[in-house]
C-alpha positions as CSV (number, residue, x, y, z in Angstrom):
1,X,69.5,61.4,95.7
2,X,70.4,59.4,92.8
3,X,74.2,57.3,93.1
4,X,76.5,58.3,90.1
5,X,76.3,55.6,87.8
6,X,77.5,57.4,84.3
7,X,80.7,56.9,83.5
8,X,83.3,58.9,81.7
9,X,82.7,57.8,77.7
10,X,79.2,57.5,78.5
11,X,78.5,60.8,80.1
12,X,81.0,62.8,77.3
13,X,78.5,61.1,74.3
14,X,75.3,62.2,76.6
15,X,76.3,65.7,77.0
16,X,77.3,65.9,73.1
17,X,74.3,64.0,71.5
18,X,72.0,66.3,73.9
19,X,73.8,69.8,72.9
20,X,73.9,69.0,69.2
21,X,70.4,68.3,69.4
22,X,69.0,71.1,71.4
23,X,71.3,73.6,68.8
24,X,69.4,71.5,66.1
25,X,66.3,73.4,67.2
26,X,67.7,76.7,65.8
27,X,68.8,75.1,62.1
28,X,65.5,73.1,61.7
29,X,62.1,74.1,61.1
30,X,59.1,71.9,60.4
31,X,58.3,68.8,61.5
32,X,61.0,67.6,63.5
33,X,62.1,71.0,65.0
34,X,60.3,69.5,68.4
35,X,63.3,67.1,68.7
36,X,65.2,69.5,70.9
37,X,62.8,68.4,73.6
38,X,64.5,65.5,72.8
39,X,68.1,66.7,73.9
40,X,67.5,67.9,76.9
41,X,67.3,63.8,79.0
42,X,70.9,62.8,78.0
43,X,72.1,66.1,78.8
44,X,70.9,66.9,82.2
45,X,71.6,63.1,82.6
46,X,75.3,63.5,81.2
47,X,75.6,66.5,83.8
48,X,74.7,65.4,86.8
49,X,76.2,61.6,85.9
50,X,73.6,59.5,86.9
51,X,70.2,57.8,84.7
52,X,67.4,56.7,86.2
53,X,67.1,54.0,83.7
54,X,70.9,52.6,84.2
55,X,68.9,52.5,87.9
56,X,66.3,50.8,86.7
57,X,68.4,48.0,84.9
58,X,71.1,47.4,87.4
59,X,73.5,49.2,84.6
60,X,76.4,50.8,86.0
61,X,79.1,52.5,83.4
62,X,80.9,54.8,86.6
63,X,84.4,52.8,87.5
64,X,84.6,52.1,91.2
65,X,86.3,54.1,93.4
């Protein structure tokens, strides 16, 4: 599918910034409670280690093998 092309720093911040925001979702209300939504990209991205984006851009954080 997709090669791996998160690395280890950047795929621990992903899966961090992307839990903290979707548990955001239960200590907000109003306006910017939608921002869980939000959370869910860098976290799926941080889990399975790969962004389309970094693909996109020729980025690669992942150390070679």
């Amino acid at each position: 599918m997709f090669a791996k092309n998160v690395g280890g720093i950047d795929k621990i911040l992903r899966i961090v910034v992307g839990a903290l925001l979707i548990l955001a979702y239960f200590f907000t209300d109003g306006p910017y409670s939608w921002l869980y939504l939000l959370g869910i990209i860098p976290l799926v991205t941080g889990l399975l280690g790969t962004c389309p984006l970094y693909s996109i851009f020729g980025i690669n954080t992942c150390p070679r093998k």
